[in-house]
N, C-alpha and C positions, 0 to 999 in steps of 0.2 A: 375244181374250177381253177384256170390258170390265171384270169386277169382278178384283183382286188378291188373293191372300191376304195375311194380314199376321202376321207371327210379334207373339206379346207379348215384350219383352224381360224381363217379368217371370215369366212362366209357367215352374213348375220342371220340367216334363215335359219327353220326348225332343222333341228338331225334328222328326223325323221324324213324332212321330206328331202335332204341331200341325200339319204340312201337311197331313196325313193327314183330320184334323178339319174344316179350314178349307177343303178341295175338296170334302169329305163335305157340308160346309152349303152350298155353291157349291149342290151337285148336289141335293142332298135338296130345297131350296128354290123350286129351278127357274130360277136366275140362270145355270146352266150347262145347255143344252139336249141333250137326246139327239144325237151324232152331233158335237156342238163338238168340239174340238179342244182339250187341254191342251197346256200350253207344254211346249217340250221339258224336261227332266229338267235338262241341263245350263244353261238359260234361268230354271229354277225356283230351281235352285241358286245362281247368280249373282244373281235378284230378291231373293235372301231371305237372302244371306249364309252361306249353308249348304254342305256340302263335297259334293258329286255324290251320292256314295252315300247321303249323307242323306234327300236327293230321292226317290233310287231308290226306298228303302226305303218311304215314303208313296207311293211311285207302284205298288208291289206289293203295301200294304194296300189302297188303293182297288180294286185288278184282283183280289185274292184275294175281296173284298166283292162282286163284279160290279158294280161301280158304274164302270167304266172296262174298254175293250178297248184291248192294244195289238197293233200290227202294226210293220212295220217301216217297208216304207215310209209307209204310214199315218200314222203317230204313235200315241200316244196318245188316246183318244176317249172322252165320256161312252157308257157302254151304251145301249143301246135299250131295254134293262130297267128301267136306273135308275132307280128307285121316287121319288118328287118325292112331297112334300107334300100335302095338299088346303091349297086357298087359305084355306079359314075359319082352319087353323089358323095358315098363316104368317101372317096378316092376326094373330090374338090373340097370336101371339109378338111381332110387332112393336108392338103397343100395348104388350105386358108391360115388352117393350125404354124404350120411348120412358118408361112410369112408373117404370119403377126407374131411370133416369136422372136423370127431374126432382126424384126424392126423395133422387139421392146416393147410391144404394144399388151397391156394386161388384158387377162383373158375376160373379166366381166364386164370391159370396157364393149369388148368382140362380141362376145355373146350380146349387149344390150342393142349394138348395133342392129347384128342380125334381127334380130326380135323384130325391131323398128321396120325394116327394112322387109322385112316380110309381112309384117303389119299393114304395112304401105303399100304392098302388093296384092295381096288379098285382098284390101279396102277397092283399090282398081279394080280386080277382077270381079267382086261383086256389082261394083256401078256398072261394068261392062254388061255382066248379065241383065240385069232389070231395071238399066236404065236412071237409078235413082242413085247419089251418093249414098256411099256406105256409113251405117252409124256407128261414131266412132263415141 
């Protein structure tokens, strides 16, 4: 595997579910390809500081998500399902990336916005469909 995940030392959430996050974007992205191989569990857990079952636990939400099969002797593996991106849009996240960078803007700030922001969009597209505001 050439990209790493990388925990934030600052982020207050479970480890588990930042590994969970940070394979999720490996894979969504398309840096991790259908049929790769993720490191072992206990290989994850020593990259990152984190105690076995930590691992596990992000290695059972990716396999719960279908975004990863495991087997035994196999390993762990991206699905064949794994739903990746289109490139327009990792192409304008990574421009997004690269401006709120140059303007000093932190990245959970960016992140929370997007959320928002598509939160808000969604909500509209449901009233669009059925006529009813959406329950927020």
């Amino acid at each position: 595997m050439t990209a790493q995940p990388i925990l934030s030392p600052t982020d207050d959430s479970s480890p588990a579910l930042d590994i969970y996050r940070q394979f999720r974007g490996l894979i969504v992205s398309g840096q991790l390809g259908a049929g790769e191989r993720l490191p072992t569990v206990r290989q994850t857990a020593t990259d990152l500081g984190v105690a076995p079952g930590t691992a596990a636990k992000a290695y059972k939400l990716l396999e719960r998500d279908g975004l990863v099969t495991t087997r035994t002797a196999a390993g762990t593996r991206v699905a064949d399902s794994a739903a990746v991106l289109p490139r327009s849009v990792i192409r304008r996240i990574r421009d997004l990336v690269a401006e709120a960078e140059s303007t000093g803007a932190q990245s959970d700030d960016v992140i929370d916005v997007l959320r928002t922001v598509w939160q808000a969009a969604s909500g509209a597209a449901a009233e669009q469909e059925d006529g009813y505001p959406a329950a927020h």
